[in-house]
Phi, psi and omega in degrees: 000164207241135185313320172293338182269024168302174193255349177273334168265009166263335181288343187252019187252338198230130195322134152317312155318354176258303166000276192295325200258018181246323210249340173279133207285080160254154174292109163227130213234158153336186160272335215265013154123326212289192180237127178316100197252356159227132102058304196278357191301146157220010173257057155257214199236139174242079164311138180232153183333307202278021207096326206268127195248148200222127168259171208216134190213110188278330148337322188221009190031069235196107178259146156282355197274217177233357167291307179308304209295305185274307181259348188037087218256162133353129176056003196025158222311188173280342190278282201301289144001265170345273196323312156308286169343293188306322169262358157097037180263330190221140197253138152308071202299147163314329187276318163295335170287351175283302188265339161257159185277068176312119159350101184278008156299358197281337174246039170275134194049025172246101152352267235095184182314149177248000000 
């Protein structure tokens, strides 16, 4: 790791909500549970460890959860974030697979990068 790619000096470049939506164990799925089989979906289901299911609309960014509900952040939520990731809408720099503990789970029932 490169003196500048520490994690204290990446935590203070890149949002916490990306953060969590890189290192957080989630699912993302159809709405109906299945695993995301076409390319073009941007409306799904965001499972999160503890259970808790979020539908997701990456297009418009736009989460069920109560962070999207309540603060509507930038870039939207860690549910949402994920869901980019997990369908390849929003891509994972090399520096974050360096410095953070990514889910490795993060494209699992997800297509990926288009």
């Amino acid at each position: 790791m490169a003196p500048t790619d520490s994690p204290s000096d990446a935590r203070e470049e890149i949002a916490d909500r990306t953060i969590r939506a890189l290192t957080e164990s989630m699912s993302v799925t159809t709405l109906d549970g299945t695993p995301v089989d076409d390319p073009e979906t941007t409306v799904v289901s965001v499972t999160t460890e503890s259970g808790s299911c979020y539908d997701v609309d990456t297009r418009e960014g736009r989460c069920s959860c109560p962070d999207a509900q309540h603060r509507d952040p930038d870039g939207g939520c860690k549910h949402v974030r994920r869901a980019r990731f997990a369908l390849g809408s929003a891509t994972v720099s090399a520096r974050m697979l360096r410095v953070f503990d990514v889910d490795p789970t993060l494209g699992a029932n997800a297509p990926g990068p288009r």
